[in-house]
Backbone as JSON Lines, residues from 0, in Angstrom:
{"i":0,"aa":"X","n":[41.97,3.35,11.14],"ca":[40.79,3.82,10.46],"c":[41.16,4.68,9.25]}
{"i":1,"aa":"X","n":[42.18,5.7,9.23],"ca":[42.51,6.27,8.08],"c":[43.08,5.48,7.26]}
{"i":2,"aa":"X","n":[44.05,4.63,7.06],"ca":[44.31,3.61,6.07],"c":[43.08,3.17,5.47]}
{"i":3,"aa":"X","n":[42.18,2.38,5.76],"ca":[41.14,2.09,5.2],"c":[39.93,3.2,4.6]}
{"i":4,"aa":"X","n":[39.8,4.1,4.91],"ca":[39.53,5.46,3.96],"c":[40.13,5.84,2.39]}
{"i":5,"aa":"X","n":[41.68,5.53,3.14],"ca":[42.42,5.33,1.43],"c":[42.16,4.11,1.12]}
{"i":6,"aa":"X","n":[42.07,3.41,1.68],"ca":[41.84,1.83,0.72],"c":[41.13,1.26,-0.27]}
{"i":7,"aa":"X","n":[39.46,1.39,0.25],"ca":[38.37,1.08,-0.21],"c":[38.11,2.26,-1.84]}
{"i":8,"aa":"X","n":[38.55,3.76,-1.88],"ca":[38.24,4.32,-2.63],"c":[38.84,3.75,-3.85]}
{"i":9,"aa":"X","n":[40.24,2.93,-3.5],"ca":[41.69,2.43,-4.36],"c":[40.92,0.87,-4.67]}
{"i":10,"aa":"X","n":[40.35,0.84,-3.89],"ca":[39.72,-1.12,-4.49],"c":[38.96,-0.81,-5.64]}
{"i":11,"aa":"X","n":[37.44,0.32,-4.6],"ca":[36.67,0.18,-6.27],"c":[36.72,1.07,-7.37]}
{"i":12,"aa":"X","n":[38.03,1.87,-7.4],"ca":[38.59,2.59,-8.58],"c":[39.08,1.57,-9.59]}
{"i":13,"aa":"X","n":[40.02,0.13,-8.82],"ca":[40.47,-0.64,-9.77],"c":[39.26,-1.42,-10.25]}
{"i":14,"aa":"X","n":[38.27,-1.61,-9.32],"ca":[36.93,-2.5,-10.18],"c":[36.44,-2.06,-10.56]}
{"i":15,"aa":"X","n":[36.55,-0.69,-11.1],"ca":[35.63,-0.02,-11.83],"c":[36.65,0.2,-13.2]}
{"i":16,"aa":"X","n":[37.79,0.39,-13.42],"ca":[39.07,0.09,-14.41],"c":[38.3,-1.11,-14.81]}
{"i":17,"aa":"X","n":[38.75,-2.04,-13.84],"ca":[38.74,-3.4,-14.45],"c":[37.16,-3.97,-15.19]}
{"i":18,"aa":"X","n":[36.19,-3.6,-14.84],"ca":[34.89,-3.82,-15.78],"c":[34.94,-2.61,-16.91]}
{"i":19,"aa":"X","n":[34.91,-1.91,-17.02],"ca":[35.22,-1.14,-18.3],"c":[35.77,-2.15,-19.85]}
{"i":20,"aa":"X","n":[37.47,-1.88,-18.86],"ca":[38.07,-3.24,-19.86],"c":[37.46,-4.4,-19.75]}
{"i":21,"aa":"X","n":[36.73,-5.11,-19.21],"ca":[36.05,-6.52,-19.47],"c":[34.83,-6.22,-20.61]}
{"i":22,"aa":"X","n":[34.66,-4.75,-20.08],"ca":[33.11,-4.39,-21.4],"c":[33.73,-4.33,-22.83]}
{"i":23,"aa":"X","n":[34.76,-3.57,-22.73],"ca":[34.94,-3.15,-24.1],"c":[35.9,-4.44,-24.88]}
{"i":24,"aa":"X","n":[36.47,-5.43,-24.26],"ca":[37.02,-7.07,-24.6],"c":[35.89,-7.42,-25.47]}
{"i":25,"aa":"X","n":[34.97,-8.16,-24.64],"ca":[33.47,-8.65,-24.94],"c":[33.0,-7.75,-26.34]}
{"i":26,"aa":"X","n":[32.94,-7.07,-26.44],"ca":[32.38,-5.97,-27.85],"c":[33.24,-6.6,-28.88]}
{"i":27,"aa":"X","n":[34.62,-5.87,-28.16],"ca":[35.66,-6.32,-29.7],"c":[35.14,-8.33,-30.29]}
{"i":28,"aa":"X","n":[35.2,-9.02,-29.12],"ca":[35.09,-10.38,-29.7],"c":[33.49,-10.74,-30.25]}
{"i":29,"aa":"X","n":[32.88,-9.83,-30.03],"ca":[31.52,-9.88,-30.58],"c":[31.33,-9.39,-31.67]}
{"i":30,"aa":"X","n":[32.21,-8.54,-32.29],"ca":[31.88,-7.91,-33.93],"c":[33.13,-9.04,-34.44]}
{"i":31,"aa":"X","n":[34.16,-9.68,-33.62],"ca":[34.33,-10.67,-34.59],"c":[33.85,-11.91,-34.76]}
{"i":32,"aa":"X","n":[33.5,-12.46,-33.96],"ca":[32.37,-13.46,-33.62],"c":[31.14,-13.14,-34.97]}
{"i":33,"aa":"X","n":[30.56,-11.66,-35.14],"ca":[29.97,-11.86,-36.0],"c":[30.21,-10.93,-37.34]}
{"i":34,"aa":"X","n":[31.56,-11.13,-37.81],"ca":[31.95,-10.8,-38.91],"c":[32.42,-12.44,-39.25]}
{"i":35,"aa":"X","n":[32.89,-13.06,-38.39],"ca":[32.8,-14.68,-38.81],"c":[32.07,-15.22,-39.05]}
{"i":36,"aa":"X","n":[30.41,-15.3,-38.62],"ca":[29.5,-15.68,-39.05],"c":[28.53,-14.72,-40.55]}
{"i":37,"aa":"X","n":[29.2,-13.73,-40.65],"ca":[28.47,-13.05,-42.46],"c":[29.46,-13.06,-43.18]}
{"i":38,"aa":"X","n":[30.6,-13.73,-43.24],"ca":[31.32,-14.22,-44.35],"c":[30.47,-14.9,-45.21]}
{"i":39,"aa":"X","n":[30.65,-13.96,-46.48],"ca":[29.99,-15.06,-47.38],"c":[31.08,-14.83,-48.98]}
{"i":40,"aa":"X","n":[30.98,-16.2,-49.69],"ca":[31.42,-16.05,-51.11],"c":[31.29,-15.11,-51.78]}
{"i":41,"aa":"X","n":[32.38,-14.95,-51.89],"ca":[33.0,-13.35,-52.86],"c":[33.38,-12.07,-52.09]}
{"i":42,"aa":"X","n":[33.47,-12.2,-50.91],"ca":[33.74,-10.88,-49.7],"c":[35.25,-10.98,-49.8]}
{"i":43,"aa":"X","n":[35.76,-9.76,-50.18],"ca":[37.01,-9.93,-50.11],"c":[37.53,-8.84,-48.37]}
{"i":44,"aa":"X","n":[38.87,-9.39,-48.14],"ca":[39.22,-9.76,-46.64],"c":[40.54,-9.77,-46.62]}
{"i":45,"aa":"X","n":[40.87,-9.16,-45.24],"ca":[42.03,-8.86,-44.97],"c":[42.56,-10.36,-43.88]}
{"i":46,"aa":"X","n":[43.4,-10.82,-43.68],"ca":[43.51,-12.05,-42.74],"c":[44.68,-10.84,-41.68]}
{"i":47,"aa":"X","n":[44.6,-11.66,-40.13],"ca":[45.59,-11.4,-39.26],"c":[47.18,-10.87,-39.69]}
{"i":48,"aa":"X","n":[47.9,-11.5,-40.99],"ca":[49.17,-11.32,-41.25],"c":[48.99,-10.51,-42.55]}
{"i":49,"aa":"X","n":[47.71,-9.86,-42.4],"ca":[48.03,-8.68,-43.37],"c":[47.66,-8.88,-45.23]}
{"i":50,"aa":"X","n":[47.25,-10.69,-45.59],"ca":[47.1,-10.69,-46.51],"c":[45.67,-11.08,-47.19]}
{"i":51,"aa":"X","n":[45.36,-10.11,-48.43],"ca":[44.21,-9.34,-48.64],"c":[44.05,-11.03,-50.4]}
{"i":52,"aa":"X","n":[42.61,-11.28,-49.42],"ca":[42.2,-12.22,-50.54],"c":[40.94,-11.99,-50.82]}
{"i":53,"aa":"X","n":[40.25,-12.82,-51.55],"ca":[38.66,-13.43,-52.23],"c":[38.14,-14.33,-51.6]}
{"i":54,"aa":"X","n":[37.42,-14.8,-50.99],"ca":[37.05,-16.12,-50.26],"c":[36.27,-16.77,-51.44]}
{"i":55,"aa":"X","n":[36.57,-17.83,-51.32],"ca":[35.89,-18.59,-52.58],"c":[35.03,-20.0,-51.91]}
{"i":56,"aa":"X","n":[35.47,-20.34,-50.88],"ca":[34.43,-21.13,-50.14],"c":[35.22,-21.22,-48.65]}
{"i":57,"aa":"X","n":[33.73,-21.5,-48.0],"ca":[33.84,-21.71,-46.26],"c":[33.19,-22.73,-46.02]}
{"i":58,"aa":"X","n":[34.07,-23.55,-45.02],"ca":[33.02,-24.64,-44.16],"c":[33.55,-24.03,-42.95]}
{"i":59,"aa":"X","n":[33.17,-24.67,-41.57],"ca":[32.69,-24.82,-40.67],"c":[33.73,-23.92,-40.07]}
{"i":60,"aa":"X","n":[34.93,-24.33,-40.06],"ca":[36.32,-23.49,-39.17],"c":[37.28,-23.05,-40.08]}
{"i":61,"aa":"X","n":[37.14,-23.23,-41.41],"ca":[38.27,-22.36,-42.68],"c":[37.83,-21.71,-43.67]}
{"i":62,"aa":"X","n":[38.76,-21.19,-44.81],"ca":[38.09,-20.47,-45.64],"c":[39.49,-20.8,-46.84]}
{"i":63,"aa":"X","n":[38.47,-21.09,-48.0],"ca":[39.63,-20.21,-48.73],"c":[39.55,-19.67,-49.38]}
{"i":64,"aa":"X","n":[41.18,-18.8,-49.78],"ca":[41.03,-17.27,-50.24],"c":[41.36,-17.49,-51.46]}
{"i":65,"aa":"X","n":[41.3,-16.85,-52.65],"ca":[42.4,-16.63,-53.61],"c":[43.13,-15.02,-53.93]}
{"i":66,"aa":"X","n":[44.71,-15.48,-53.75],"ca":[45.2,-14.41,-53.54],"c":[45.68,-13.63,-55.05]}
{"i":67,"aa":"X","n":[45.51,-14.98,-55.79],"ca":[45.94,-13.97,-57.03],"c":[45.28,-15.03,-58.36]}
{"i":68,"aa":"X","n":[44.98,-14.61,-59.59],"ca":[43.99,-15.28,-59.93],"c":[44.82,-16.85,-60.06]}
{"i":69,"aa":"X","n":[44.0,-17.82,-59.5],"ca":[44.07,-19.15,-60.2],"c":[44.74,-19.41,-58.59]}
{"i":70,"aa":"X","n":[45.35,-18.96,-57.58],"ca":[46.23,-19.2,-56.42],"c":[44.66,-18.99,-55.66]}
{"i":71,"aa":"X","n":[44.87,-20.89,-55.06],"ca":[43.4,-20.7,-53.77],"c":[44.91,-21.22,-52.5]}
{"i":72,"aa":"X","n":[44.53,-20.64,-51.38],"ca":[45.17,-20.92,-50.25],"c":[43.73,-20.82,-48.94]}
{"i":73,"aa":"X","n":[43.88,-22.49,-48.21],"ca":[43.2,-22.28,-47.18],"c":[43.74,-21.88,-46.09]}
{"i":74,"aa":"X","n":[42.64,-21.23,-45.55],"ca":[42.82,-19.95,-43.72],"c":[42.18,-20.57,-42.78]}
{"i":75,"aa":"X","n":[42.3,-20.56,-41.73],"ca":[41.46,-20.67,-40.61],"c":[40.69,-19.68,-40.38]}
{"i":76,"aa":"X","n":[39.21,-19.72,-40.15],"ca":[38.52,-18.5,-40.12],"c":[39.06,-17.39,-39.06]}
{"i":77,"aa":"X","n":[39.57,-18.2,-37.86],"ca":[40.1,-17.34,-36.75],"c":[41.38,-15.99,-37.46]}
{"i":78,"aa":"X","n":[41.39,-16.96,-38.99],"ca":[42.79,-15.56,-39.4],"c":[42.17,-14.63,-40.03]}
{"i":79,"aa":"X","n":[40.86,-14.32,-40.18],"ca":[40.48,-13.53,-40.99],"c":[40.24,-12.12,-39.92]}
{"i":80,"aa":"X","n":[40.71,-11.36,-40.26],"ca":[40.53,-10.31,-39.29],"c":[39.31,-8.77,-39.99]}
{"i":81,"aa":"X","n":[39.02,-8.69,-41.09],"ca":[38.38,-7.58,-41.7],"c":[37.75,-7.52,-43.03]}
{"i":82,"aa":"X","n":[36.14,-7.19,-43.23],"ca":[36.56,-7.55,-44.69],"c":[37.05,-6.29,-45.65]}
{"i":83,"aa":"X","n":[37.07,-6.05,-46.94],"ca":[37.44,-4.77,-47.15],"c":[36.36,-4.51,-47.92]}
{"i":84,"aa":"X","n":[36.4,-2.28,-47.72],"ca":[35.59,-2.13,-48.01],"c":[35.17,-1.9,-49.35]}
{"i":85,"aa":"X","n":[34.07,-2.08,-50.09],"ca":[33.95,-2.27,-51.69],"c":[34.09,-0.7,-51.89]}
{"i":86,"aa":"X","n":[34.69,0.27,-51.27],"ca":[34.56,1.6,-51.83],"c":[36.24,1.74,-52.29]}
{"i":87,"aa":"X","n":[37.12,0.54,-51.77],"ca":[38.42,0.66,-52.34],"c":[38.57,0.53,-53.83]}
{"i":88,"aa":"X","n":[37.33,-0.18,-54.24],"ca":[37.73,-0.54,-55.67],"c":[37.42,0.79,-56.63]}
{"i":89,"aa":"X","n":[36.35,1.01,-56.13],"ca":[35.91,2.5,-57.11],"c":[37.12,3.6,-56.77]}
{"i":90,"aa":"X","n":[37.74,3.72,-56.26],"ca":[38.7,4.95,-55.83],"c":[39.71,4.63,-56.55]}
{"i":91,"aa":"X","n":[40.26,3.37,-56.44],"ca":[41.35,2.96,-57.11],"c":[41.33,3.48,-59.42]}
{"i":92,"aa":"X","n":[40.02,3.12,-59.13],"ca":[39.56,3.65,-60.55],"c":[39.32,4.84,-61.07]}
{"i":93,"aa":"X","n":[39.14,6.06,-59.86],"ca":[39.72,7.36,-60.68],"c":[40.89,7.37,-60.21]}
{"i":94,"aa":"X","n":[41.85,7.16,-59.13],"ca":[42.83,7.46,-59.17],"c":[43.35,7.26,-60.37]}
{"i":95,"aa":"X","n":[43.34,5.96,-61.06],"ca":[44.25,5.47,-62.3],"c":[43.61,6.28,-63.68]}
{"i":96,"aa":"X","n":[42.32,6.81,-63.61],"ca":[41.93,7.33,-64.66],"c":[41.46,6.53,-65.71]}
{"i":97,"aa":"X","n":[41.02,5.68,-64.93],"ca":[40.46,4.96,-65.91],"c":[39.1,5.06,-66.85]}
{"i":98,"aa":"X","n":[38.14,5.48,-65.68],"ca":[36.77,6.1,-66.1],"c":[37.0,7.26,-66.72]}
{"i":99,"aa":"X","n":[38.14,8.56,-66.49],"ca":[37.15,9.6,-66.72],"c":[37.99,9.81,-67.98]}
{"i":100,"aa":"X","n":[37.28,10.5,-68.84],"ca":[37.95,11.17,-70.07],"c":[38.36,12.4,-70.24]}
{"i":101,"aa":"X","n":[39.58,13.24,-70.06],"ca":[39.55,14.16,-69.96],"c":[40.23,15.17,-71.76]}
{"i":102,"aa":"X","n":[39.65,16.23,-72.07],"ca":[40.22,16.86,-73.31],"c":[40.85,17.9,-73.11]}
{"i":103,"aa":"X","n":[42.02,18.44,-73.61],"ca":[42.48,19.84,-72.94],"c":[42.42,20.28,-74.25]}
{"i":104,"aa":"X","n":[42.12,21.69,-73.72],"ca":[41.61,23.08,-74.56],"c":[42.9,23.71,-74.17]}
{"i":105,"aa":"X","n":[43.53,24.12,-75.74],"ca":[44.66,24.82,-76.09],"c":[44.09,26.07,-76.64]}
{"i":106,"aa":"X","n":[44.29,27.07,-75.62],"ca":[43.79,28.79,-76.38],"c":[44.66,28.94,-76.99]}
{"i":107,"aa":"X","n":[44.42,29.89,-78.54],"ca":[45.21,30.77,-79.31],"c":[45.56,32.17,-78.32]}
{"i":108,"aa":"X","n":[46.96,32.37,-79.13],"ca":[47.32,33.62,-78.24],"c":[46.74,35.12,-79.24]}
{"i":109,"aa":"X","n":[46.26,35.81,-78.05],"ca":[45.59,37.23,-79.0],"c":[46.3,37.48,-80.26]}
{"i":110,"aa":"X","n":[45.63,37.85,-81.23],"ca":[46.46,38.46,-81.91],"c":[46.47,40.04,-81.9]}
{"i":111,"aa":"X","n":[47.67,40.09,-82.55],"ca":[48.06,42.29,-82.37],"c":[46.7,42.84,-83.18]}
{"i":112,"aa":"X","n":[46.58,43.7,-83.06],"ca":[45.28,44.88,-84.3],"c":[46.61,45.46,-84.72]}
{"i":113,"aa":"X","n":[46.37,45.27,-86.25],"ca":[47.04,45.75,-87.26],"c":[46.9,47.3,-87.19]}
{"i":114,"aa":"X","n":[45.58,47.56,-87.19],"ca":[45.87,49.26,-87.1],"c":[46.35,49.79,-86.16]}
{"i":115,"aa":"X","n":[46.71,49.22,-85.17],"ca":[47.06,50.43,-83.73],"c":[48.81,49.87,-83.96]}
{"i":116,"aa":"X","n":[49.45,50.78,-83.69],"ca":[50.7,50.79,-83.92],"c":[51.54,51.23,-82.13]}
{"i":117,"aa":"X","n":[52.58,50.63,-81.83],"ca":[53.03,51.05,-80.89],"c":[53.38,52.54,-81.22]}
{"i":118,"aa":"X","n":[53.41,53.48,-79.66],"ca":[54.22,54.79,-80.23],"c":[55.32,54.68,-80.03]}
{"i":119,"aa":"X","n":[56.26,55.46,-80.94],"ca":[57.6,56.07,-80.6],"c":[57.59,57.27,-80.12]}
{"i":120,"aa":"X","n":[58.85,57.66,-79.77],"ca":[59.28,58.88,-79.12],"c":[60.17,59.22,-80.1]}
{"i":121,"aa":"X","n":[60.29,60.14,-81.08],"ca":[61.24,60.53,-81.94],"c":[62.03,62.01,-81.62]}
């Protein structure tokens, strides 16, 4: 009878582990499930091996990207893993300084007053 006291608490500790992870599986394949279905022309996207394209058209199970201008390469939609977000592009553009204009202000250094004279000690 005491063995089974420890037992049962140890069963549904692991079925209660184990649906957790079955919940949170199901989620992950459901935001990709439907990040595969709002792909649309001109979303730019990260694929599984890390490389960041343009989608320029999709049918049914591929896509293709262009990775650099005039270079189209087709993907399997299954490789597309993220799209990116359009706030990379604006950042990239002050970093480089491109937008902003900046002017620097060069102060003159005081000048001395002619009438006041340092003292000496004579």
């Amino acid at each position: 009878m005491g063995e089974l006291t420890l037992f049962i608490p140890l069963i549904l500790g692991l079925g209660v582990v184990m649906f957790l992870s079955s919940r949170r599986q199901k989620k992950a394949i459901q935001a990709t499930v439907d990040l595969h279905e709002s792909l649309a022309i001109g979303d730019r996207v990260h694929t599984t091996s890390g490389l960041e394209g343009t989608i320029t058209d999709i049918s049914q199970d591929s896509v293709d990207l262009e990775i650099a201008p005039g270079v189209i390469t087709t993907w399997m939609k299954l490789a597309v893993r993220d799209r990116v977000p359009l706030d990379d592009d604006d950042d990239d553009d002050e970093e480089s300084g491109a937008t902003d204009v900046t002017t620097d202000v060069v102060e003159e250094p005081a000048k001395a007053d002619p009438t006041s004279s340092p003292k000496t000690d004579s």
